[in-house]
N, C-alpha and C positions, 0 to 999 in steps of 0.2 A: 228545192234542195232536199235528201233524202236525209234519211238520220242519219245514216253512215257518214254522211256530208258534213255534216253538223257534229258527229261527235269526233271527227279529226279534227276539230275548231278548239278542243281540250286540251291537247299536247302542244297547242300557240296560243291563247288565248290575247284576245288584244281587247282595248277600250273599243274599238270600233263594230268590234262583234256585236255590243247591246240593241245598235240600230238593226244590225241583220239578223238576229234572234227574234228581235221585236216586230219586225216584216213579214219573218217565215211564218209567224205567230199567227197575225194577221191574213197572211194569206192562203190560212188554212191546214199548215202543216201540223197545227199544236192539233187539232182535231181528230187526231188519233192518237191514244194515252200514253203511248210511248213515244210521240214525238216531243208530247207536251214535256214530259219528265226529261227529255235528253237537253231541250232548251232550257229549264230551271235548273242541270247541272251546269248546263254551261254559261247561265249569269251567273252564278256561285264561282264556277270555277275564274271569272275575270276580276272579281274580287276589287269592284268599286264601289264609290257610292252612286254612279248612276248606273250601274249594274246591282246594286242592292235595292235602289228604287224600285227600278224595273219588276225585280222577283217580286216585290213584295205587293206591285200594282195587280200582275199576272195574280200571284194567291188571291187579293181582296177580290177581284173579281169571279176569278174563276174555282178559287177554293185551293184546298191540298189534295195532292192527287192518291187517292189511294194503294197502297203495295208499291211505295215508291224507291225508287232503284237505289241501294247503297253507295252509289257513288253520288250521288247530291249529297247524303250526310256527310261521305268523307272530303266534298268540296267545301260544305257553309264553312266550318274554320276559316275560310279566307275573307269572309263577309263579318268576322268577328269585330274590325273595328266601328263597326255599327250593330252590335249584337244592343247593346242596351237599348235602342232604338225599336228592333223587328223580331230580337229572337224569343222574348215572349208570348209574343201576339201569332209569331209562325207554332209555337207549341201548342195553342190553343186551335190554329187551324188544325193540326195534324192529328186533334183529337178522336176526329169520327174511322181512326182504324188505332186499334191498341200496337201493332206494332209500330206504326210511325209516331205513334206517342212517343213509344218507349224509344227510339233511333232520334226524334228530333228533343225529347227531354234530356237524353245524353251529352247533346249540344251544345244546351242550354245549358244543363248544370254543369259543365267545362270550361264553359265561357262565366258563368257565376263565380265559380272557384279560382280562377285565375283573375276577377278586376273586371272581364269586359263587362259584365253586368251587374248595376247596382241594385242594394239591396230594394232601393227604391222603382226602380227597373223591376225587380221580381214579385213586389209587392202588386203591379197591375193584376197578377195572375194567380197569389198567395189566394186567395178564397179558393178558386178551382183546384188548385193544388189539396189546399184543407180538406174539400169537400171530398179531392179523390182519394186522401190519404187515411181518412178515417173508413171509409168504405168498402177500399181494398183490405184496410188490417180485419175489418169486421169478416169479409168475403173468406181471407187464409185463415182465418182461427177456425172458423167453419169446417173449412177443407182438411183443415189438419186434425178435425175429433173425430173425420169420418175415414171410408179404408183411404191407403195408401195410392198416390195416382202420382203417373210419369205421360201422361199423355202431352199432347201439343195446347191443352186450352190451358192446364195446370202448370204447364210450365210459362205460360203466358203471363200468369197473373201471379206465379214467382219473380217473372224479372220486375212487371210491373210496379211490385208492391216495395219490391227491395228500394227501385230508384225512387218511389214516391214518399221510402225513407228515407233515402239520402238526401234527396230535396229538402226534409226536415230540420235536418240539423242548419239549416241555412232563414228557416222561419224562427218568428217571435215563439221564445219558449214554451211563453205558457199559454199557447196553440198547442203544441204538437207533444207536451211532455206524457200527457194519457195514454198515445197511440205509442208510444216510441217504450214509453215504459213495459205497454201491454204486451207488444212485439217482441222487444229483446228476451222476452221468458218462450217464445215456441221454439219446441223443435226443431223446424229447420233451421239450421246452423247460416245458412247464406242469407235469408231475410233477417235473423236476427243480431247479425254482425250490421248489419245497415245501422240498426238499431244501435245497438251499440256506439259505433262511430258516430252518430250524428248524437249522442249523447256526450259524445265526450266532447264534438264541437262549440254545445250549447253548454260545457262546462260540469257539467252533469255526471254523479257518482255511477260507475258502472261497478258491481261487485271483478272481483279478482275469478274467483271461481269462471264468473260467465267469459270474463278475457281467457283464463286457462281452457274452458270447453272451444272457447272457437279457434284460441291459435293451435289446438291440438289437432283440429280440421283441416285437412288437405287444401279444402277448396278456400278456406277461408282465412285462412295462414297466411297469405299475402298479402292481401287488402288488408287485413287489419294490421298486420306489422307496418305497411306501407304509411297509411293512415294514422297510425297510434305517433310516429317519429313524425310525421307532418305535423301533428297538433300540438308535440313537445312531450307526449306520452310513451315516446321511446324505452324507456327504464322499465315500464311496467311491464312490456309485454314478459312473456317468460322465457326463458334463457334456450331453454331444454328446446323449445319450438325454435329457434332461431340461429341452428346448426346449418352448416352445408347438407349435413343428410337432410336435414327437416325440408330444405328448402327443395333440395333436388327429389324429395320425395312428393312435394308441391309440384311441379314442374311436370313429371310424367304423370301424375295423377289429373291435371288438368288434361293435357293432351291426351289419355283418355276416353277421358269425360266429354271428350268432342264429339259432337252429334255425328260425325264421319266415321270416327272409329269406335270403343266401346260404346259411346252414348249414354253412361254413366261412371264416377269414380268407383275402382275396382271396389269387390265386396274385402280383398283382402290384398296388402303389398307388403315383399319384404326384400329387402337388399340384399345378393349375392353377391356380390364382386364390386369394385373397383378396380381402375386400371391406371394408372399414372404416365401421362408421356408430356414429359419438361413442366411445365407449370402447370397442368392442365388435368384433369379426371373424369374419367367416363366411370359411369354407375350402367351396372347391370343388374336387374329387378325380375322377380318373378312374382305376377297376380292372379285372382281369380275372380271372375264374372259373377254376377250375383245369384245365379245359378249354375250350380254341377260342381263337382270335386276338383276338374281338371287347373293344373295351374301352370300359367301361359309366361313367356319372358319378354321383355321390354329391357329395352335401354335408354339412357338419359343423357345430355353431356353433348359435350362434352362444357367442364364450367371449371374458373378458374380455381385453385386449389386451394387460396387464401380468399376467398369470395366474403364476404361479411354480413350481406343482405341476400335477397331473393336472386336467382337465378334463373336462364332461361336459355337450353340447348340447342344447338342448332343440328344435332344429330337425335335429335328426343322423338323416338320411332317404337313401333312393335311389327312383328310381321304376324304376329299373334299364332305362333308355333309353340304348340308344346312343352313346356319345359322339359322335361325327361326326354325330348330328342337329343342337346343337346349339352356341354355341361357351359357353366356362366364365358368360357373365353370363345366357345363356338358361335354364340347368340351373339358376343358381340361382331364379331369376324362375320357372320351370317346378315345380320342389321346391315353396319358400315359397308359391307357388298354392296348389297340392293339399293343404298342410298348412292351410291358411287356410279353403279351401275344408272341410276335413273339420272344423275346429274351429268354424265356423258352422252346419254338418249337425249338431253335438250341444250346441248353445245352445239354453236353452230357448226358445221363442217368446214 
């Protein structure tokens, strides 16, 4: 059976599959890296308990596979009702590469925050957790007294250290209150909202000031609004950040900051226009890269008019023109083309 064979076994997946997963295994198809990783999505993707067996015999033997395909992360969720069980002990396998840490500790702590896994459950792994958590904070304080870095190792051990916060607020306090206190005072605005939220988990005074610098943060305006009404600290955040504009200025700011397109949040964003049609609002923006003068236009939106929380457009684009080409109702007329144009290129005939 080819992987091709095997990964249209995804779109039907049946209990009967774990035998023929288990065979192709055996009969040498796992032994090339990418068959192995197509078959551990697709025991994920059957989503039993003799299909979570199975995964989990494959890993003890054989290990976690390194650079492992995103679509096993986006399958385990189905193996959730056995996470207290394996999703521990699968984190500690996927330790020997930092990105599958970071992809299967996302899992885990999802499945922790929602019930499937008990506190007790997370405690098999609370040492290693401690041991990474003080190590990485020690690792970004370092990074941050030296120059300024956006490379790929640096932003590795920003995602890192953020969820090895967020992990924290889920540990015994007085473990993790040194590192978390330490943290929420750096610079970066994303690692230190971790900080913060798992402070406020663990019950824990966060100053007003530090809530007002982060929800004033594009990137970190959401999560922490998100999180703060999760925990009942909804009232605290601040009013001013918790606007339709704040929010829809979160929303193109993130999109952005997508490795695809700018690659970081603008150095500067300002709203030109709104546009209203029936209940609904399209925002038109113009930003600027963190180098050069020139300032470029984006659109957002379209989000409903009476929105109350966070939002997120399904037209939220830049064709990254100019501004001074055109003036804010051409950009959007220009955006919503191209978008229309590309969504009729992938209709079927």
């Amino acid at each position: 059976m080819t992987e091709t064979q095997i990964q249209k076994l995804w779109d039907k997946p049946e209990p009967a599959h774990v035998a023929l997963a288990l065979a192709e295994y055996e009969a040498g198809s796992a032994s090339v890296r990418l068959a192995f990783l197509v078959l551990l999505a697709l025991l994920a993707t059957i989503g039993t308990a003799k299909s979570a067996r199975a995964f989990n015999d494959l890993v003890v033997a054989h290990g976690w596979p390194r650079r492992t395909y995103q679509r096993l992360y986006w399958e385990l969720p189905r193996l959730a009702t056995w996470a207290d069980k394996y999703f521990p002990e699968w984190l500690l396998a996927a330790g020997n590469s930092t990105g599958d840490f970071i992809d299967m500790g996302n899992v885990l702590l999802t499945a922790v925050a929602e019930g499937q896994v008990s506190r007790k459950g997370l405690a098999r792994v609370s040492g290693n957790l401690l041991g990474a958590l003080e190590a990485n904070v020690e690792d970004f304080e370092k990074q941050e007294r030296g120059k300024p870095r956006t490379d790929d190792g640096f932003l590795q051990l920003r995602a890192l250290t953020a969820l090895l916060l967020d992990f924290a607020g889920w540990l015994p306090a007085k473990d993790v209150l040194p590192c978390l206190e330490r943290a929420m005072t750096f610079s970066d605005d994303w690692v230190a909202a971790f900080a913060a939220i798992s402070l406020m988990r663990l019950k824990q005074k966060v100053l007003p000031a530090i809530v007002a610098r982060l929800a004033a943060n594009p990137e970190t305006r959401v999560p922490l609004y998100e999180q703060m009404h999760a925990l009942g600290f909804g009232k605290r955040f601040p009013k001013a950040h918790a606007t339709l504009d704040a929010f829809a200025a979160a929303d193109v700011s993130q999109w952005l900051a997508h490795p695809s397109e700018l690659g970081a949040l603008p150095a500067a964003l300002e709203k030109r226009a709104t546009f209203t049609r029936g209940a609904n609002v399209l925002y038109v923006w113009r930003f600027k890269k963190a180098k050069g003068p020139t300032w470029y236009a984006a659109v957002s939106g379209p989000y409903p008019a009476d929105a109350k929380g966070p939002v997120s457009g399904t037209q939220t684009f830049s064709k990254f023109e100019p501004w001074a080409k055109r003036n804010a109702a051409g950009h959007a007329e220009s955006v919503l083309g191209t978008l229309a144009e590309w969504a009729a290129a992938r209709s079927p005939v």
